[in-house]
C-alpha positions in Angstrom: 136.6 111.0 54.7 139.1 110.6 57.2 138.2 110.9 60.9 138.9 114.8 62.3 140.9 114.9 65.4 142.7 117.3 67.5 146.1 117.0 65.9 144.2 117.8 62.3 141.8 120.7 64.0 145.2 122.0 65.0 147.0 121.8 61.6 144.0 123.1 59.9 143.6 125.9 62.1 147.7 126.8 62.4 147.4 126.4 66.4 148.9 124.1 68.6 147.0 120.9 69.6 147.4 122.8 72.9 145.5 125.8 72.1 142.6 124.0 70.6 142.2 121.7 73.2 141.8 124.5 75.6 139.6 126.2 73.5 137.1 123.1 73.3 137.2 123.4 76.5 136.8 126.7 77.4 139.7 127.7 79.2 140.4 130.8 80.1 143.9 131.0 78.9 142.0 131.7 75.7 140.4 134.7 73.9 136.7 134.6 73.2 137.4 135.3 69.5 139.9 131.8 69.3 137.4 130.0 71.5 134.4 131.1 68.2 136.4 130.5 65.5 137.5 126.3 67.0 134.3 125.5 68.1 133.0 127.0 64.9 135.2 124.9 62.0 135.1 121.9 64.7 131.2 122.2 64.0 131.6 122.4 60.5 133.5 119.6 60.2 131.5 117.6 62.8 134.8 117.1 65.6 134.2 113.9 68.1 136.2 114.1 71.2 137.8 111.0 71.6 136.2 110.5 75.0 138.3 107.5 76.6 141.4 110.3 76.1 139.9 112.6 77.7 138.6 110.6 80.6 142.7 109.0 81.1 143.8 112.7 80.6 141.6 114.3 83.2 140.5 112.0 85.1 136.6 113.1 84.2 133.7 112.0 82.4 131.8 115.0 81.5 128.9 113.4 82.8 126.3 114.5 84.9 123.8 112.3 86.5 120.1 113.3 86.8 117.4 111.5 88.9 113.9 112.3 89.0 110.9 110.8 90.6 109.0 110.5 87.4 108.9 112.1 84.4 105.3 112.2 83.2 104.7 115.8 83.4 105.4 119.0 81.3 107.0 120.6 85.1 110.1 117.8 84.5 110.4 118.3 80.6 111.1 121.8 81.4 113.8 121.3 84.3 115.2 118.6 81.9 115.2 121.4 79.0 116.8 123.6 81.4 119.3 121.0 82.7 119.9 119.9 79.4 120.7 123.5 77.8 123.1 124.8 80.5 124.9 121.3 80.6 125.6 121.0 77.1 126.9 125.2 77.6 129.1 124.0 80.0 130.7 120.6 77.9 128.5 117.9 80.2 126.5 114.9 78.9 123.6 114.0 80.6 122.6 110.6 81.6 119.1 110.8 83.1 117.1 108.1 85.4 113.9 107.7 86.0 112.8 106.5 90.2 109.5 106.3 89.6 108.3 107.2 93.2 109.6 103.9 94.3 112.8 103.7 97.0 114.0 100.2 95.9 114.2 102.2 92.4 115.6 105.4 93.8 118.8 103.6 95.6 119.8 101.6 92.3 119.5 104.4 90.2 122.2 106.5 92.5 124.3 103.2 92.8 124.4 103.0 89.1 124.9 106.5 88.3 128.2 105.8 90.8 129.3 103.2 89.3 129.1 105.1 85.8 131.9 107.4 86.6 129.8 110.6 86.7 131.4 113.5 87.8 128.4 114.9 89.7 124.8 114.3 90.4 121.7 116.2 90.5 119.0 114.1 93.0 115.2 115.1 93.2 114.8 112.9 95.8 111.2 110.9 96.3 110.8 112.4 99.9 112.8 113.7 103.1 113.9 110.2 104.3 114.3 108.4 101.1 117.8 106.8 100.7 119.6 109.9 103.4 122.2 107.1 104.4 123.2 106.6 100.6 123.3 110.1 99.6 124.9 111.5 102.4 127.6 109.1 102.0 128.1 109.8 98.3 128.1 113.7 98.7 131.3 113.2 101.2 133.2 111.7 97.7 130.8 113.0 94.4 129.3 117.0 93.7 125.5 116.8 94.4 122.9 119.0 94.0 119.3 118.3 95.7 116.6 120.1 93.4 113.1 120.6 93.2 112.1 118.4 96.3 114.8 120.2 98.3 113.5 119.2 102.0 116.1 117.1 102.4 118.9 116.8 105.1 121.9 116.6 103.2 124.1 119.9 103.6 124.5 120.7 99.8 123.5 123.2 97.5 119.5 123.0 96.9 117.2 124.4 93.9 113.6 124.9 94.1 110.8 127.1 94.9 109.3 129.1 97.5 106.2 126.1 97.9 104.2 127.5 101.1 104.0 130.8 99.5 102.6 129.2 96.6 100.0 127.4 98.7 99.6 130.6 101.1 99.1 132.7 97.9 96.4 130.4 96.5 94.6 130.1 99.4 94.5 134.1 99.5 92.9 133.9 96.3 90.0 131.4 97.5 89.3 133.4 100.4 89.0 136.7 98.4 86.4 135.2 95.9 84.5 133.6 99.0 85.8 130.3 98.6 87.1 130.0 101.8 86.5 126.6 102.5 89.2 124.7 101.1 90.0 121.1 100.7 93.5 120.3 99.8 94.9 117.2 97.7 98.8 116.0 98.6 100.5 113.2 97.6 102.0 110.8 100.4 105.5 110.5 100.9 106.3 112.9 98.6 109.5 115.4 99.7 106.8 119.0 98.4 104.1 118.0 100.5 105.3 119.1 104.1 106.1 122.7 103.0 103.0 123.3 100.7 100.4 122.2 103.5 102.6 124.6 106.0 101.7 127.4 103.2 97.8 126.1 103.9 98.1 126.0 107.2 99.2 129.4 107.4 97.1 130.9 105.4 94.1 129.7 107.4 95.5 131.2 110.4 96.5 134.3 109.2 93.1 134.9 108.3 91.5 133.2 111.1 89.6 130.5 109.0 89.4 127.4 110.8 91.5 124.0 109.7 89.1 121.3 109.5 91.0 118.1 109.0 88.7 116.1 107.1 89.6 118.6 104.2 93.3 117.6 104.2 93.8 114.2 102.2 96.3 112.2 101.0 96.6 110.8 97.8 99.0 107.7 96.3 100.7 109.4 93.0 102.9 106.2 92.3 100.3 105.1 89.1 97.1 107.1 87.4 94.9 104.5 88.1 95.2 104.3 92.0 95.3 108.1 91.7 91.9 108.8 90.0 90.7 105.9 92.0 91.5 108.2 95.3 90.1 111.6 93.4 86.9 109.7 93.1 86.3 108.1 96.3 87.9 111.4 98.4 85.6 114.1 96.6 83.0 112.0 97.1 83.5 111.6 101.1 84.0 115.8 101.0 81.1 116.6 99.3 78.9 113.8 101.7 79.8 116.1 104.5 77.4 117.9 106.6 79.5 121.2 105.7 81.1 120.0 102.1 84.5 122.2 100.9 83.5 124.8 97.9 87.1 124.6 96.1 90.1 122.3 96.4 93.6 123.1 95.8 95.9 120.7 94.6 99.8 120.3 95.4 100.9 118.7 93.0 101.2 118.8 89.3 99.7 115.3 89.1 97.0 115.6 91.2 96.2 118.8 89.8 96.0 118.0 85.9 93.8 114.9 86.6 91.4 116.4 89.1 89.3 119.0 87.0 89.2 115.2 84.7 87.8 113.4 87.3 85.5 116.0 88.6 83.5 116.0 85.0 83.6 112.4 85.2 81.6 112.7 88.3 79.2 115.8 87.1 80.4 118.2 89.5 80.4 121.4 87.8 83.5 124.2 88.4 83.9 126.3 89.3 80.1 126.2 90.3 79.9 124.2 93.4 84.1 123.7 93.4 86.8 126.3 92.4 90.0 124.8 91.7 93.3 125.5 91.4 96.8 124.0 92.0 100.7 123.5 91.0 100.4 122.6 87.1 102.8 123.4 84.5 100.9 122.5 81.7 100.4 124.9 78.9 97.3 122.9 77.9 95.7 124.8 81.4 94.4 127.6 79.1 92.9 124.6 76.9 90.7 122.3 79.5 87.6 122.9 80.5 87.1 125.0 82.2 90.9 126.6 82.0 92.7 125.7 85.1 93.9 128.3 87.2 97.6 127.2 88.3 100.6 127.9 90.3 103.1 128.0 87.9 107.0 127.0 88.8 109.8 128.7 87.1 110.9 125.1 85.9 113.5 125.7 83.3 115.6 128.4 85.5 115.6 125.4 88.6 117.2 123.2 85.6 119.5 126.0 84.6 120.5 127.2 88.3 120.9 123.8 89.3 123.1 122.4 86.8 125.6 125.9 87.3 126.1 124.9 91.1 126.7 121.1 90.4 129.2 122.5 88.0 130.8 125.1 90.6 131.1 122.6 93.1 132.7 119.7 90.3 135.4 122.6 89.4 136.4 123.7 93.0 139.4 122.4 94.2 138.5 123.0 97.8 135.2 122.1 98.6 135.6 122.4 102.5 135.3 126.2 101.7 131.9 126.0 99.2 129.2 127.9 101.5 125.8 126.1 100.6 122.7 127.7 99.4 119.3 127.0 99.3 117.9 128.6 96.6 114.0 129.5 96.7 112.4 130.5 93.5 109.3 132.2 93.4 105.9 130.9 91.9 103.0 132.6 90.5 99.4 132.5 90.0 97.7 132.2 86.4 94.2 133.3 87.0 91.6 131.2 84.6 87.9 130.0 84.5 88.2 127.1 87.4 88.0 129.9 89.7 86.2 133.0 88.3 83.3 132.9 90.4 80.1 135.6 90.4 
């Protein structure tokens, strides 16, 4: 069967090349109904855009660039989903690259994503000073949108949550069910942990509970091994304490999904002698045991949200006059076993 191009779409159709071309790509010059009824019998008959063309024509790749820190966790599969779904709405491929927590790794994955002719570039960056020089360099000449891990000092549009609330708000929940002394996990150099341990922080004050540091640690995420290595040998310095913590909030969804693991490891019951909670995305929470209460994040609508300003700022002409946001997203809590205490 011979190849279906534009010229043939058109002939088929009894439009100009013109008018399906625009169509395809959503212009609009053209009616909703046209716009159905191309993409439609271009479905049917499984239409290729010749993509060198289009890249002489235009001048673009219809490529976005996505980096993330890692990707082992169901709170990235559903920004990806997200990012994925409103990309391929708005006629963008996406080429995705994986940093894995490591610097070295983070700057050749930008360099590369350059060098690939995106036409913009969403960065979840590994924390606030990782690679600034880079990026801030590249958002003078390429769209970029920082999401997720959006403390981050490059003036461009930013996607994530509200994360001291969600730590504030957990907190809140401890101290109601008497749990109100509260260790708390991070992970080191990672760009969420300053904000979430503000949201602990001011939690204890608002409720005049005092901050003992011992119960603020910090844990290498980089690999699982080093990780449940830390969960091990930190719970077991907390609970050797003259005045041990009774539940432990985690800040990340790493930490959190391998510490109720580690504590049964270790035969420390829970929500018992430790209530826990922490930011997890899993839907398997409901399925461990006990069920993990969590702060959930609305990951799919940062993928969606983030991708529709990346593309606002790759169509504006004028991007002197684009007036940043920084978008905060709400979290909530999903109340389970780990901390339904008598």
């Amino acid at each position: 069967m011979a190849k279906i191009t534009l010229k043939s779409l058109a002939q088929a159709l009894n439009m100009s090349v013109s008018t399906v071309s625009k169509a395809l790509n959503d212009s609009h010059e053209i009616s909703e109904e046209t716009k159905k009824r191309v993409r439609e019998y271009a479905q049917q008959h499984n239409y290729q855009p010749n993509i060198i063309a289009q890249i002489l024509k235009t001048g673009k790749t219809n490529t976005i660039g996505v980096i993330l820190p890692k990707m082992s966790s169901p709170f990235e599969s559903q920004m990806l989903e997200g990012i994925q779904n409103t990309a391929s709405v708005n006629n963008f491929r996406v080429v995705i690259m994986n940093s894995m927590e490591n610097e070295a790794v983070e700057r050749t994955s930008i360099t590369e994503m350059i060098a690939k002719g995106i036409d913009g570039l969403l960065l979840c960056p590994i924390h606030e000073q990782s690679n600034t020089a880079i990026v801030q360099e590249i958002a003078k000449h390429t769209p970029l949108v920082i999401f997720d891990r959006t403390n981050y000092p490059v003036e461009t549009h930013k996607v994530g949550v509200l994360n001291s609330e969600g730590t504030y708000d957990a907190c809140k929940h401890l101290f109601e069910i008497g749990r109100k002394d509260i260790a708390v996990l991070c992970g080191v150099h990672q760009g969420i942990t300053a904000d979430r341990l503000a949201g602990y922080i001011k939690a204890h004050e608002d409720f005049q509970i005092p901050i003992r540091k011992e119960f603020i640690i910090y844990l290498t995420v980089k690999n699982i091994a080093e990780l449940h290595e830390g969960l091990s040998e930190n719970v077991q310095k907390l609970l050797a304490l003259p005045h041990p913590p009774n539940a432990i909030l985690g800040t990340s969804d790493t930490i959190t999904t391998h510490l109720l693991g580690v504590l049964a490891n270790m035969g420390i019951p829970v929500p018992e002698q430790l209530a826990v909670l922490g930011f997890a995305n899993t839907d398997l929470a409901m399925s461990l045991n006990p069920s993990l209460t969590t702060i959930r994040q609305p990951a799919t609508e940062i993928g969606e949200i983030a991708v529709k300003k990346l593309v606002e700022i790759i169509n504006k002409k004028n991007r002197s006059q684009i007036e940043w946001e920084n978008v905060k997203l709400p979290t909530t809590i999903r109340l389970r076993k780990s901390t339904e205490v008598d």
